[in-house]
N, C-alpha and C positions, 0 to 999 in steps of 0.2 A: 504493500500500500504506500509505504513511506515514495517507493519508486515512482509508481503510477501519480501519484498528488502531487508530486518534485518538480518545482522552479523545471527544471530540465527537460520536461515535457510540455510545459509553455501551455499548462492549460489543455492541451488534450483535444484543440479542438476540429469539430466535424469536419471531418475530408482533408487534415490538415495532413503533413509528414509526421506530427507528433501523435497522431492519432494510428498511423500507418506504424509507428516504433512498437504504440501499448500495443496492438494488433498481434506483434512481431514477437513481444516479450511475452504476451501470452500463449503463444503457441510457444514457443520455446517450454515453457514449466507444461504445457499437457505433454511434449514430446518425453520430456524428465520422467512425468507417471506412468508412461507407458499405453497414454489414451491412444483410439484410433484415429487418424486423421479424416474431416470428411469437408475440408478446404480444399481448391485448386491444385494441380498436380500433385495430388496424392497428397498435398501438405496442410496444413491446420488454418491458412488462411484464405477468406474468399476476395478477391479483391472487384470491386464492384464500379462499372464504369458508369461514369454519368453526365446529361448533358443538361444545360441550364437555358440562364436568360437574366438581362439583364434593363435597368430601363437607362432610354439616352434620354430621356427629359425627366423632370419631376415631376412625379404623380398630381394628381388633381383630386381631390372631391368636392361632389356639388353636394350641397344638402337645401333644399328650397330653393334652388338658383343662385346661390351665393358659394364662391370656388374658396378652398381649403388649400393651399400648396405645401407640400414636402419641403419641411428645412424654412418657411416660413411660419404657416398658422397649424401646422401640424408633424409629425412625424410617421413617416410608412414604416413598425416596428418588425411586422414581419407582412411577410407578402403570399398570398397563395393563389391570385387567380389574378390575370390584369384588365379583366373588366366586369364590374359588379353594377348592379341596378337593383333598383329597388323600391320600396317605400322605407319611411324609418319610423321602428316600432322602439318601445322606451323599456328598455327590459328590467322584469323585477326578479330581485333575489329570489330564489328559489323555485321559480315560474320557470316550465321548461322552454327555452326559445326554440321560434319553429325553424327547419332546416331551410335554407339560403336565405335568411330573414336578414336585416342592417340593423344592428342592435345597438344602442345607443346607452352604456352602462348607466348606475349608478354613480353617483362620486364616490370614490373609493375602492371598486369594488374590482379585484381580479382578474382578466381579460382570460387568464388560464382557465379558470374558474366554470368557463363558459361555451359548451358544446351546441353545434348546430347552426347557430348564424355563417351566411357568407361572407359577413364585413361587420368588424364591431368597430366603437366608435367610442373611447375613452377619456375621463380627463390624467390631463399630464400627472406625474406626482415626483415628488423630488428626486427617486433615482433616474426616473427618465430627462428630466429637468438638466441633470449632471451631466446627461450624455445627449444633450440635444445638439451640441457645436458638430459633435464627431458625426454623430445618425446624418444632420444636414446636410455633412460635406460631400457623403457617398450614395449614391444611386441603388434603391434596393434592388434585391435579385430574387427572381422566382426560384422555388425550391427544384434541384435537378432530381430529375426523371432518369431509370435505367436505359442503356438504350437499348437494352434488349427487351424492358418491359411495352406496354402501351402507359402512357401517362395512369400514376395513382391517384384516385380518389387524396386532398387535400384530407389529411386528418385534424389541423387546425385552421382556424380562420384566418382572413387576412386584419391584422390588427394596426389602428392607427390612434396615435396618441394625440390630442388637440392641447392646446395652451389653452392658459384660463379663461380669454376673453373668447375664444374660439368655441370650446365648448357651451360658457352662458348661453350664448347667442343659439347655439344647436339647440339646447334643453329647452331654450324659450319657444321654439316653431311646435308646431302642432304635429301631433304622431299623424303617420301617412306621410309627410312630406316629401317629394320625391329625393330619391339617391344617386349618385353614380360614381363610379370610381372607376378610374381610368386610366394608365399609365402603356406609353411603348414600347417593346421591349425588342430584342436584341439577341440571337442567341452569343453564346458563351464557349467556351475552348473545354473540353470536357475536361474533367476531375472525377477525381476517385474517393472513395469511403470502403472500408476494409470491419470483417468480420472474423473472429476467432472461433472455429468451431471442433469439435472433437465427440467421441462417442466412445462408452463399455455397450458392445453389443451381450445384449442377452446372454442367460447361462440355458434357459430352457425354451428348449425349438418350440414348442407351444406358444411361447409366450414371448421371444424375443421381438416378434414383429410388432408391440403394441412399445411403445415410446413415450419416455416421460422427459423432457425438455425444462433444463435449468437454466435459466438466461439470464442478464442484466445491460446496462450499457454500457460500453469504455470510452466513451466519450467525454466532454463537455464542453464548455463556450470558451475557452481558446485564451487570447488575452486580448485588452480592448486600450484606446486610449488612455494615458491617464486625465482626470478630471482637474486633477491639481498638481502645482509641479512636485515629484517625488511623490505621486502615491505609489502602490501595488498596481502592476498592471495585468498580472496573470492572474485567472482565476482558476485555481489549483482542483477543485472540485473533488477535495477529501470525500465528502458524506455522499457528493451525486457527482458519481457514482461511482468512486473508484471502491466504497467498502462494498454495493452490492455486486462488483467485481469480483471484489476479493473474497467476500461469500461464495459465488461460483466456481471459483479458483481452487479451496479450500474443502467445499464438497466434493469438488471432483479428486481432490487428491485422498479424500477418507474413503471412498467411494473406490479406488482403484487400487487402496491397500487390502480390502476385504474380498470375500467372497465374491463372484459376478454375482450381481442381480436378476433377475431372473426376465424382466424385463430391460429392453435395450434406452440407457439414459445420456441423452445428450445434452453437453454442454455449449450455450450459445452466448458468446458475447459481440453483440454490434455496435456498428459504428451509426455517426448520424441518430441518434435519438435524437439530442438537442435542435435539429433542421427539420426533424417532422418525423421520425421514427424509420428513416429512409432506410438503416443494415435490416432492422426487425422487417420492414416491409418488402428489399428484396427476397428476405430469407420465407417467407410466406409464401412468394409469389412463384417461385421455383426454389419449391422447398427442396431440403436432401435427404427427407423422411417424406411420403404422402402425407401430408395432412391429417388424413382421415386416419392415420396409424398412431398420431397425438392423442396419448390418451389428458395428459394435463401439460398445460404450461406454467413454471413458478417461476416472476419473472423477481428479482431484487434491486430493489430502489431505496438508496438512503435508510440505511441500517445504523449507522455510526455514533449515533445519540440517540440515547432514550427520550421515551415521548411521556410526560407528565399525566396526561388524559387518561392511561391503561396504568395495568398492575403494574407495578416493578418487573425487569426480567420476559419481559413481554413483546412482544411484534403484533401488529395489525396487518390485518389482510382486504385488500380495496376489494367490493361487491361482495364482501363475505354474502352477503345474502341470496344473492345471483345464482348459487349452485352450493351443491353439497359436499364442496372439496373442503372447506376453510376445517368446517363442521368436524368434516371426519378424518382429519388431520391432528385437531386440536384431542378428540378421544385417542389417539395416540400417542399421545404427550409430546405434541405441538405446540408450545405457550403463543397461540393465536387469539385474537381477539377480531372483533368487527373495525372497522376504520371510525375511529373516531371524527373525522372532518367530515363528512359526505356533503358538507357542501363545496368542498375544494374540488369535487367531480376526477377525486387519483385514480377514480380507475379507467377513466378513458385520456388521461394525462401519462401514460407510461406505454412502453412498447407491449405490455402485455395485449393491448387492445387493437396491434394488427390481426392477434390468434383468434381473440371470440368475434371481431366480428368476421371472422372466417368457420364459425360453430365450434372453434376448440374451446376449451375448459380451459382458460387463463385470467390469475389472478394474481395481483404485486403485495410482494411481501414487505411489508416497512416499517421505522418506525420514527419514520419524519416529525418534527415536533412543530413546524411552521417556525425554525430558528431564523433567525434577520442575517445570516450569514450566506443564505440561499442567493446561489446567481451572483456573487460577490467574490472579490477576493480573499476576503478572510474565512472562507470555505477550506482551512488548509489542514492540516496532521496535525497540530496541536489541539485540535478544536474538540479530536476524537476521542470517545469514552471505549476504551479499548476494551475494557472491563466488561460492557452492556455489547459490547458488537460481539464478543467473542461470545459470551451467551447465547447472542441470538442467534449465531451459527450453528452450535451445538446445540442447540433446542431442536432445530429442525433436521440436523441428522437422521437420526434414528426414525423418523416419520415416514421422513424421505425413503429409505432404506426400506421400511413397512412399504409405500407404495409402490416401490419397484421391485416388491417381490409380491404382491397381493395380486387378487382377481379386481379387485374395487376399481369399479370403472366412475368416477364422477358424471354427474348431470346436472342441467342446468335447472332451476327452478323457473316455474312459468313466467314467462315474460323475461327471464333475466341474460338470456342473452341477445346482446347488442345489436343494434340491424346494420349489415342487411344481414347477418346471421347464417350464412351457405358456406357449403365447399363450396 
């Protein structure tokens, strides 16, 4: 972990070379176990081409006929589609918004937060504030596409930050008002994003073709300007995600001391989470297992601090209630619990949620606290409760171990799996 979070990987970030090294350094420790490789030429990594776009002008939004510009009365934070329309509806906490809808937050309120709109519409708040010179100066880019896929379904929205007088003036029009957002774009020189993969195939012919998938991401957001002279400019991304790495890491090496399992369990670490779940979503799309041979997905997101809301000694599971895995895991002696935030919506925020909404039984194991260190540079190795992560790991051992050698096939409960919900 110390490695993965280190000044020396500059942040980790998606499609970067530093992300291409963790990729690099993790296959090296499955090669040490003795896992199977199920990476490109026979080796532990898949490396992932991809091709973008970029905009030559700054974006635009109209909201009631009055235009927003990029780097002036707004900020393009991320970008998912470069033409949106619409009316503009005023969304409320905890109200589901509807899917391609222009969502115009709360003050305050999480942009992550918030599934289903085509275009949200936020006000500024101090971190963005700090990083408006840099966001201005540069042209946002569309998320890249495989080019062996056909373009992915956007898993997040396009999000735009308003300044204070920008936003008033939004709040104050009447819901309905027309939308649009505009921007042109450009293609891009293609880039890459890299996946560590490996596999203990099964000990029984019965049962090795049924597959249980450990995953997490080795990613994060890279380093950015600094805000002030002499701050930190890498964000080391200790808790996200280099511990639910090292969870993956660590299972697979207890896991390849023991007995084979009886079922075949793969370990997946991807790249690009933080750009839109771009390695989890190749790794779906021409998967190296059918799909349909997934019996569960347990993906590890921010383990590294314990979380106040639960018992001591404890991890939460996003959509415990979506399916019967959390459930019957925890009678294992699983220290799992339900996700205490649901209204932070983590479980369609994590790579687990390229699997269910593809019908797999996948759910993120965590035990995030909402620390103020999230997305930050002070996300570093010191920050970590070694103590509470190294529990968490060994908690879920022996579980683990019960379900790759069980018949126990998990199901979703009604309604709890995600649309559009197919192989």
């Amino acid at each position: 972990m110390e490695f993965l979070a280190s000044d020396a990987l500059n942040g980790r970030g998606s499609g970067t070379r530093d992300e291409w090294i963790a990729a690099t350094y993790i296959a090296s420790q499955f090669r040490r176990w003795g896992l199977e490789p199920m990476g490109d030429d026979e080796g532990y990594v898949q490396t992932i081409e991809m091709a973008g776009a970029e905009s030559v002008s700054a974006p635009v939004v109209m909201v009631g006929g009055t235009p927003f510009t990029h780097g002036k009365q707004m900020l393009v934070w991320s970008l998912a589609a470069a033409r949106v329309a619409g009316p503009l509806v005023k969304h409320q906490a905890n109200v589901p918004a509807a899917a391609g809808s222009i969502a115009l937050l709360p003050e305050g309120m999480n942009p992550n937060t918030v599934t289903g709109p085509a275009l949200v519409l936020a006000r500024e708040t101090p971190q963005t504030r700090g990083q408006w010179e840099a966001r201005a100066a540069r042209m946002p880019t569309l998320p890249a596409r495989a080019v062996k896929l056909a373009p992915l379904a956007s898993a997040r929205p396009t999000v735009i930050y308003l300044d204070e007088a920008s936003y008033t003036a939004v709040n104050a029009m009447a819901e309905g008002a027309p939308v649009s957002f505009t921007v042109e774009m450009k293609p891009t020189a293609p880039t890459f994003t890299w996946n560590a993969v490996a596999k203990i195939t099964g000990s029984d012919p019965a049962q090795s073709q049924e597959v249980i998938v450990l995953s997490a991401h080795l990613d994060h957001v890279g380093a950015r300007a600094a805000t002030t002279p002499g701050a930190d400019t890498i964000f080391n991304g200790a808790d996200d995600d280099a511990s639910g790495t090292v969870a993956v890491m660590t299972l697979a090496e207890a896991l390849s001391r023991g007995p084979r399992p009886k079922r075949t369990v793969v370990f997946a670490l991807f790249g690009s989470e933080e750009r839109g779940g771009f390695g989890a979503g190749f790794f779906v799309d021409l998967p190296v297992v059918p799909l349909g041979r997934i019996v569960a997905d347990l993906q590890f997101e921010m383990i590294a601090r314990a979380d106040p809301k639960i018992p001591a000694h404890h991890l939460w599971l996003t959509g415990y209630e979506r399916s019967n895995l959390g459930a019957e895991l925890a009678r294992q002696g699983a220290q799992l619990v339900a996700d205490p935030h649901p209204e932070q919506s983590f479980f369609t925020r994590s790579d687990n949620i390229r699997f269910a909404r593809r019908g797999v039984i996948a759910h993120t194991v965590s035990s995030f606290n909402l620390h103020k260190e999230y997305h930050q540079p002070s996300d570093e190795i010191d920050m970590v409760d070694f103590a509470h992560m190294t529990d968490a790991i060994r908690s879920m051992l022996e579980p683990v171990r019960w379900l790759a050698n069980s018949t126990f096939k998990p199901a979703w409960a009604e309604g709890g799996c995600p649309a559009p919900c197919k192989e």
